[in-house]
C-alpha positions in Angstrom: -112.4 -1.4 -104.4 -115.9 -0.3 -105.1 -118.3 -0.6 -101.5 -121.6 -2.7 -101.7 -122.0 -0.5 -98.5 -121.0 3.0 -99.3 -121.8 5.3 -102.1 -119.5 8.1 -102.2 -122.2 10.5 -104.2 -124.4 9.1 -100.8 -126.2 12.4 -98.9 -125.1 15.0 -102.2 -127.6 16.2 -104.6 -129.4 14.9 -107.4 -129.4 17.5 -109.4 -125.9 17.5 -111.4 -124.5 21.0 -110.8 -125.2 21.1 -107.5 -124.3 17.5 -106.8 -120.6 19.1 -108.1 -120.6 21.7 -106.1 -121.3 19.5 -103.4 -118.3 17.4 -104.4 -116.0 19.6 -104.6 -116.3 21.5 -100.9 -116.8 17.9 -99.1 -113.5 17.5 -101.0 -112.0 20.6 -99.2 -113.1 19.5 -95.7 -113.7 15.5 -95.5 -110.4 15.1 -94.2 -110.2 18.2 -91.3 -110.2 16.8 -87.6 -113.1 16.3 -85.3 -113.9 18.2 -83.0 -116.3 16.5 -80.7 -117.0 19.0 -77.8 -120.2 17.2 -76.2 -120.9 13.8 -76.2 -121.6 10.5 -73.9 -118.2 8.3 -74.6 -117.0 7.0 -71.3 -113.9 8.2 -69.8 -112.2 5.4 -68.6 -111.9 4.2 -71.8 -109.5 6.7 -72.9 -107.7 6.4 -69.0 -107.2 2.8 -69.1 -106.9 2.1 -72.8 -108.3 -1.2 -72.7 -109.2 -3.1 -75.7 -112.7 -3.3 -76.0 -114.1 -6.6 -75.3 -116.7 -7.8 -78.6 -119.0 -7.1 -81.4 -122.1 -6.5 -79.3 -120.8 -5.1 -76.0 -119.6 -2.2 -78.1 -122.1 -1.8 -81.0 -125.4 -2.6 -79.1 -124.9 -2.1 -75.6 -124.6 1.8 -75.6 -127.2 2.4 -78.4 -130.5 3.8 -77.6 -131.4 3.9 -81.5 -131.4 0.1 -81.3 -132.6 -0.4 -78.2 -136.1 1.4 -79.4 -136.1 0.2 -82.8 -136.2 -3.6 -81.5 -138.4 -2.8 -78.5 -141.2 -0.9 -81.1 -141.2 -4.4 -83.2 -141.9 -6.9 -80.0 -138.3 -8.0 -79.4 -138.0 -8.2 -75.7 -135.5 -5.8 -73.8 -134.4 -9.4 -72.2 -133.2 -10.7 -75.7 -130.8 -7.8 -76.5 -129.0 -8.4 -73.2 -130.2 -5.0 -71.3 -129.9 -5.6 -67.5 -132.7 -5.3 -65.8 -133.1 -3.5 -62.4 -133.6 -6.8 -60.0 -131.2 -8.2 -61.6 -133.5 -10.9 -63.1 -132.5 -13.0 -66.2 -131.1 -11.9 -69.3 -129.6 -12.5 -72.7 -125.9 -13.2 -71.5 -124.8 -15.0 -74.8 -123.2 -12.1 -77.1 -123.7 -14.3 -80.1 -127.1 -15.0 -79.9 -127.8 -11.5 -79.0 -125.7 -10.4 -82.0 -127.3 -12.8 -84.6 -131.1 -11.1 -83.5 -129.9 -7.5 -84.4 -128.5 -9.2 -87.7 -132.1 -10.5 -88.1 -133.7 -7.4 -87.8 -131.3 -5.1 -89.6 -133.6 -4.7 -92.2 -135.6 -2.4 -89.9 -133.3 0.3 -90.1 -133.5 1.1 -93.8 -133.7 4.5 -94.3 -132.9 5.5 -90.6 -129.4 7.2 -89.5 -128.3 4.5 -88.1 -127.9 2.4 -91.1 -125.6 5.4 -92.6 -123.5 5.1 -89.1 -123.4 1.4 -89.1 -122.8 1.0 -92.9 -119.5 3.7 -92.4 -118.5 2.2 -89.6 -118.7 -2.0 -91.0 -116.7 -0.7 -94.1 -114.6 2.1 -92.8 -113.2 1.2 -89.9 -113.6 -2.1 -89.9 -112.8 -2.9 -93.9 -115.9 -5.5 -94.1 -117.4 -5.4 -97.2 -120.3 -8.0 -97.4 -124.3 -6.3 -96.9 -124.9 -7.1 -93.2 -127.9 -9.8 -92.2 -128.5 -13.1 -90.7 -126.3 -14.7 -93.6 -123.2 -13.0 -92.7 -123.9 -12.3 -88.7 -121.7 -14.6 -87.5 -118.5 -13.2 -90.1 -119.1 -9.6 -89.0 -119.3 -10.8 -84.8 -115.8 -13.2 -85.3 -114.4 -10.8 -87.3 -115.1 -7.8 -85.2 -114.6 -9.2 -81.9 -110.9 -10.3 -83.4 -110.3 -6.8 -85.0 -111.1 -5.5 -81.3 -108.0 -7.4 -79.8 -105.2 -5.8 -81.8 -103.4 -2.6 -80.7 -104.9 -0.6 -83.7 -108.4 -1.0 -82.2 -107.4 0.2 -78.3 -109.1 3.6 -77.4 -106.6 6.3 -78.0 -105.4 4.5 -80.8 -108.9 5.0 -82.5 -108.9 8.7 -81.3 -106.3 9.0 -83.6 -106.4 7.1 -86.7 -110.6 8.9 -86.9 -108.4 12.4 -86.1 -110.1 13.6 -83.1 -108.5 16.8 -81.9 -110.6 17.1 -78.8 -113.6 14.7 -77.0 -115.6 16.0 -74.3 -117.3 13.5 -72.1 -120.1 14.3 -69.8 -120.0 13.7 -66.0 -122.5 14.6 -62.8 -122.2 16.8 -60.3 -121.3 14.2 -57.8 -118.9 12.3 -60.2 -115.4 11.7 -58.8 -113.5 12.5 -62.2 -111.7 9.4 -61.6 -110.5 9.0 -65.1 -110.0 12.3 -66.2 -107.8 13.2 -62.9 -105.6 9.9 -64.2 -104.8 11.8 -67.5 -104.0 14.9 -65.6 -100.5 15.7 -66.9 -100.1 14.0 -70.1 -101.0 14.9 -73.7 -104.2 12.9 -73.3 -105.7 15.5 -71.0 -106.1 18.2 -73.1 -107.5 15.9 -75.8 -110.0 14.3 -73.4 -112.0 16.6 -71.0 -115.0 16.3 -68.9 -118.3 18.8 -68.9 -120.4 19.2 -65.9 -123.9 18.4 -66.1 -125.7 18.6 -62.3 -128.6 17.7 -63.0 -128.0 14.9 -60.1 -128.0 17.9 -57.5 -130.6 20.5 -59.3 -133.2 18.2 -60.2 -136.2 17.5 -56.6 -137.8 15.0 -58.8 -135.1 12.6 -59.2 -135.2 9.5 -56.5 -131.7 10.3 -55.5 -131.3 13.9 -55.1 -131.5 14.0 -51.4 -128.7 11.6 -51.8 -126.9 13.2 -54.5 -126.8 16.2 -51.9 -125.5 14.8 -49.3 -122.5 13.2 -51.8 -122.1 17.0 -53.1 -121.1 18.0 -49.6 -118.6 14.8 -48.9 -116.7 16.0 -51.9 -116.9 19.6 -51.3 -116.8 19.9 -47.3 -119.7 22.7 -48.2 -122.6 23.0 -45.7 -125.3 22.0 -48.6 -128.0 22.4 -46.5 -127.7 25.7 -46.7 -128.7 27.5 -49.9 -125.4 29.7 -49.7 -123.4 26.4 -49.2 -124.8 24.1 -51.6 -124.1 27.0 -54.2 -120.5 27.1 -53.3 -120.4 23.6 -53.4 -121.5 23.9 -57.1 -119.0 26.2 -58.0 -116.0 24.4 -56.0 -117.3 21.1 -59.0 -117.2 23.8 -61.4 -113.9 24.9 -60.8 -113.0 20.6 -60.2 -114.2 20.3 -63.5 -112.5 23.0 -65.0 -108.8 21.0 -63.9 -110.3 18.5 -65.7 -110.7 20.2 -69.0 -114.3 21.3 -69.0 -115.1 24.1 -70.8 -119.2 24.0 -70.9 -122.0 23.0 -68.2 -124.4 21.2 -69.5 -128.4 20.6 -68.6 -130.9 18.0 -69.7 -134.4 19.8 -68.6 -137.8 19.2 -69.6 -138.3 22.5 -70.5 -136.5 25.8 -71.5 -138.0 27.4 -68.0 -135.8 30.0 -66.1 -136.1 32.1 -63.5 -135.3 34.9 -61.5 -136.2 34.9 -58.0 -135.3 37.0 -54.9 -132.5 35.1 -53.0 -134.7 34.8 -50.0 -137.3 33.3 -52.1 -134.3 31.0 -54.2 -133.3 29.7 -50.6 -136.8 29.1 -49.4 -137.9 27.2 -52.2 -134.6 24.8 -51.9 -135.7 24.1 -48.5 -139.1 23.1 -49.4 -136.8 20.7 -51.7 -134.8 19.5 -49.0 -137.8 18.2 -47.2 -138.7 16.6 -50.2 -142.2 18.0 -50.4 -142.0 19.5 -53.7 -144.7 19.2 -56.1 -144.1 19.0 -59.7 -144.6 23.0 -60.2 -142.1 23.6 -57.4 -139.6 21.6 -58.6 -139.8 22.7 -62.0 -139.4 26.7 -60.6 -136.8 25.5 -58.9 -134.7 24.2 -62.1 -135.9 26.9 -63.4 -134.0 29.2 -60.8 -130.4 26.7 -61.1 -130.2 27.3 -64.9 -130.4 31.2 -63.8 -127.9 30.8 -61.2 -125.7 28.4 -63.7 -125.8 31.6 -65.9 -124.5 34.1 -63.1 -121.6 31.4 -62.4 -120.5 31.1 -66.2 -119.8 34.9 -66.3 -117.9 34.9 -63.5 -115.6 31.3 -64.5 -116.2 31.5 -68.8 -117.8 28.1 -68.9 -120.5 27.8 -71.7 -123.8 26.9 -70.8 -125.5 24.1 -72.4 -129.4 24.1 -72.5 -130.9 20.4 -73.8 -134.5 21.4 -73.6 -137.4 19.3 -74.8 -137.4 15.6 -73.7 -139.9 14.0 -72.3 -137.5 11.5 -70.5 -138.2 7.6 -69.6 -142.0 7.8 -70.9 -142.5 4.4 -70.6 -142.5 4.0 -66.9 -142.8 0.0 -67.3 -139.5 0.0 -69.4 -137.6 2.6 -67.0 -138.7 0.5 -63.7 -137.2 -2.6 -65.4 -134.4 -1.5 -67.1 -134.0 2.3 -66.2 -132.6 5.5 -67.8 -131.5 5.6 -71.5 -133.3 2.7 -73.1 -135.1 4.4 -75.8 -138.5 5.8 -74.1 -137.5 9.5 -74.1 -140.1 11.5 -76.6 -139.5 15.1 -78.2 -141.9 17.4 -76.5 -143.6 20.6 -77.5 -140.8 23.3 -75.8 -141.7 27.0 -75.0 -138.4 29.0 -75.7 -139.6 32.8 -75.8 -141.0 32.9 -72.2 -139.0 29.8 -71.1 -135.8 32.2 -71.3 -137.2 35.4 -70.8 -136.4 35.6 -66.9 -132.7 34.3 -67.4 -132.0 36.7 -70.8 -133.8 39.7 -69.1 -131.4 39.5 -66.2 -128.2 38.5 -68.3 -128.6 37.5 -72.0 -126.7 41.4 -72.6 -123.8 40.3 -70.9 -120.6 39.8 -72.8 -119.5 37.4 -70.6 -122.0 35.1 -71.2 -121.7 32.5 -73.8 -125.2 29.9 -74.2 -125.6 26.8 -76.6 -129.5 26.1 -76.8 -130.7 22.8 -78.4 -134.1 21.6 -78.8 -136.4 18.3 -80.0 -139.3 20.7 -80.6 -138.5 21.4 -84.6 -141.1 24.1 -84.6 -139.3 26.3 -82.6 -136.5 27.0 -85.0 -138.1 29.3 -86.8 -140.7 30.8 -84.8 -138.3 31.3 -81.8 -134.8 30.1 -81.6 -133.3 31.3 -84.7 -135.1 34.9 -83.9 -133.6 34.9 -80.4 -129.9 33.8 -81.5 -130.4 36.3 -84.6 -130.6 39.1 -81.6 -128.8 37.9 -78.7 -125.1 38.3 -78.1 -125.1 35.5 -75.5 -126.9 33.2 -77.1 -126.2 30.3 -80.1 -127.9 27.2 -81.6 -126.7 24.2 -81.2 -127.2 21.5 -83.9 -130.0 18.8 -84.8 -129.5 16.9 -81.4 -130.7 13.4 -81.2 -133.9 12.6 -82.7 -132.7 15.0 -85.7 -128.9 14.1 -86.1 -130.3 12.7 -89.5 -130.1 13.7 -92.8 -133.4 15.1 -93.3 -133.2 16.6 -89.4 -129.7 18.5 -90.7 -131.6 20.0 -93.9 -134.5 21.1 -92.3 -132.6 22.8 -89.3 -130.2 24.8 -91.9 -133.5 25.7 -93.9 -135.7 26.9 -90.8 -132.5 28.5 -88.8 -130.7 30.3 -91.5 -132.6 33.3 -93.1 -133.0 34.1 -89.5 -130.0 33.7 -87.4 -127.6 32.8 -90.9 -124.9 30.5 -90.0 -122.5 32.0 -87.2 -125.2 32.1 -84.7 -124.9 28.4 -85.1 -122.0 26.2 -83.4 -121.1 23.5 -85.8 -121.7 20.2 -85.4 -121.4 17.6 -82.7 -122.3 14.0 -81.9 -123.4 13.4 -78.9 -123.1 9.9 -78.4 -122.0 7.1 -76.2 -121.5 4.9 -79.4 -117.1 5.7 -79.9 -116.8 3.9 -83.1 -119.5 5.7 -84.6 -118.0 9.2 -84.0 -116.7 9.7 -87.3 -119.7 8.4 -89.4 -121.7 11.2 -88.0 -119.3 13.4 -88.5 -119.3 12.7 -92.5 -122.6 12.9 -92.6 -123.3 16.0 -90.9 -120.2 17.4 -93.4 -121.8 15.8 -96.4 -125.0 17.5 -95.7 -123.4 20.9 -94.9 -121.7 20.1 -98.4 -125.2 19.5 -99.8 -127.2 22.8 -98.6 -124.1 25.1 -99.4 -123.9 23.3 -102.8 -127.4 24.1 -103.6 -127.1 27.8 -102.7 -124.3 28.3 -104.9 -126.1 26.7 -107.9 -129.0 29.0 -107.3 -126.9 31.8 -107.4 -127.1 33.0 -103.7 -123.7 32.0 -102.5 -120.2 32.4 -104.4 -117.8 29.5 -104.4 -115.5 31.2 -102.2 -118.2 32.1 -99.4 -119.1 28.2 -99.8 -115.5 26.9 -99.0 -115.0 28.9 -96.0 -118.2 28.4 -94.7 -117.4 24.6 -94.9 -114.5 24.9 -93.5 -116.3 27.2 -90.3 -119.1 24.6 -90.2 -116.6 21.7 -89.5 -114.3 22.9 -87.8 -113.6 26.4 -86.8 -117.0 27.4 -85.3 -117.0 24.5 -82.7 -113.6 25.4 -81.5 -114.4 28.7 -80.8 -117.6 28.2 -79.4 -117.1 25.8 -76.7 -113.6 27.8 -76.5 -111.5 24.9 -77.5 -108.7 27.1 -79.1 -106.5 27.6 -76.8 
């Protein structure tokens, strides 16, 4: 049955030849599993295997995307249902708040999310009627109903969308609840955990004198003391690892690092204890943790994970209402050659070291990160992240990053979301766009078939297994 929302030509070229090309490898690898080594999705999902209550807790509630597009056209946070920090009064009624994102759909022609949404509505849900005010309250009954059948629980989704692997992404201080209640079963090694403490290395957050004193509860560790709070990050390291982790992860402003003298490391996290840090300390002093981070994934393998370039929770009227996550974080400019200088002069030439380095500063692709993972052993790119998961974002990262660093210096592709049902819709597109660039090379002559297929393959699949060392 022919799709009013899907065209399966949608993302390939326009020119003919290539557009066949194009065809012909998504053909190859459309169908491979997903392999989703970093993302938001929450755990207990997968533990408890509930069925997911309706339409808008799961569609809306979790999406950022949505969240900012509303906000950006006047539609108070208080309308889509976001709770706000007192507590004060919100949208409760999941209909209503359902039928004013089917009002305003029309305000994501053109974006990403209409691609996810459209693959999702059609795909996993079989709906096939254009989505607006007309048929909101079809798609809400309809969904909410699909969501109560077994065929809809978590793990049951996990595999009918043929995800090999799903990491989630947990703090420092996070019990692993969930994760330690699939210890034993199959579902452990398909669900694992990655450990971002950013909760216990950030001074500037509200909580972190807090978050300290929870990292020495779990750990027994003396984390007043610069030599015990470092053993108590690598006791959660090591936690985390039971769990399935593979990768650290770490959401700074800024790609700073450094290398200070330990007497000058344990002063300076003093200074932070007694929470008199200005905002230069505090960024030397993440600077110094993603340095020590590196020196602890030689010596336990775990990959380390650099999310650089976010100007996080930029409007501080929406954060102190609502908080985190609610679409105010802004790309900033990012400074990767000197950012990472300290931490690669000290250990970017060892073998053991494995980093992933993302960005939301686009002009740093060509001018430094492709250079740098083009020379560097240790280090690799990861893909468009966030405000670039798009199809433009994908073309222009393969077109700055390639001539440089060529494609094995890069680590496939992965979401990154909290939004589960949307997993595979990204997925496709970041294949179908893979599809597209390769297809166009070979119709210009620079690529032969063959190289195309394989890299297709390696760009779906292979290259994020081996980089987040997934294949055992």
């Amino acid at each position: 049955m022919a799709s009013h929302l899907l065209d399966p030509n949608r993302l390939f070229p326009a020119d003919g030849r290539a557009r066949a090309i194009a065809q012909h490898l998504y053909q190859d690898i459309k169908d491979l599993p997903i392999i989703s080594p970093h993302g938001h999705t929450d755990p207990q999902w997968y533990a408890e295997n509930n069925y997911f209550p309706d339409a808008a807790e799961l569609f809306l509630m979790p999406d950022h995307y949505i969240f900012r597009m509303l906000y950006s056209q006047g539609i108070p946070m208080e309308d889509m249902g976001v709770p706000r920090v007192d507590g004060g009064p919100v949208e409760t009624d999941k209909r209503k708040i359902w039928r004013l994102f089917a009002e305003h759909f029309y305000l994501f022609r053109g974006t990403p999310s209409s691609l996810w949404l459209a693959h999702v509505f059609h795909e996993v849900f079989g709906i096939d009627k254009p989505f607006g005010p007309e048929t909101a309250d079809h798609y809400f009954d309809y969904i909410t109903e699909t969501l109560q059948t077994d065929a809809y629980r978590p793990r049951s989704l996990m595999d009918r969308f043929n995800i090999e692997v799903i990491a989630t992404t947990e703090g420092a201080t996070d019990p692993l609840t969930h994760h330690k209640s699939l210890s034993g079963s199959a579902w452990a090694k398909r669900v694992i955990t990655t450990f971002r403490p950013d909760d216990v290395v950030d001074p500037e957050r509200k909580d972190f004198l807090e978050n300290i004193e929870t990292l020495a509860m779990l750990t027994g560790e003396d984390t007043h003391s610069w030599s015990g709070y470092l053993g108590a990050l690598r006791q959660r390291r090591a936690d985390f690892r039971a769990c399935g982790a593979t990768a650290t992860d770490h959401g700074h402003p800024t790609a700073a690092t450094a290398d200070l003298s330990a007497a000058t490391a344990e002063a300076l996290f003093h200074e932070c204890l007694e929470g008199n840090v200005g905002a230069e300390k505090a960024e030397l002093f993440r600077a110094q943790m993603i340095t020590e981070m590196a020196k602890m994934s030689i010596d336990d393998g775990m990959i380390l994970q650099i999310h650089a370039g976010a100007r996080r929770n930029y409007n501080q009227d929406v954060f102190a209402r609502f908080g985190s996550d609610k679409g105010a974080d802004i790309p900033s400019q990012t400074n990767f050659v000197d950012g990472l200088k300290p931490l690669l002069d000290r250990y970017g030439n060892e073998p053991a070291l494995s980093m992933i380095a993302f960005t939301l500063d686009e002009d740093t692709y060509s001018r430094e990160l492709a250079p740098l993972a083009g020379h560097f052993p240790c280090l690799k790119l990861g893909p468009p992240w966030w405000f670039f998961d798009s199809p433009e974002g994908m073309i222009r990262y393969r077109e700055r990053v390639t001539e440089t660093a060529g494609f094995y210096n890069t680590v496939g592709f992965n979401d990154d979301t909290r939004a589960f049902l949307s997993i595979p819709a990204r997925h496709d597109v970041a294949r179908r766009m893979d599809c597209r660039f390769l297809g166009t090379l070979i119709a210009e002559g620079r690529m032969t078939e063959e190289a195309g297929a394989e890299l297709a393959h390696d760009l779906t699949y292979r290259l994020a297994k081996e980089s987040y060392n997934l294949c055992g």
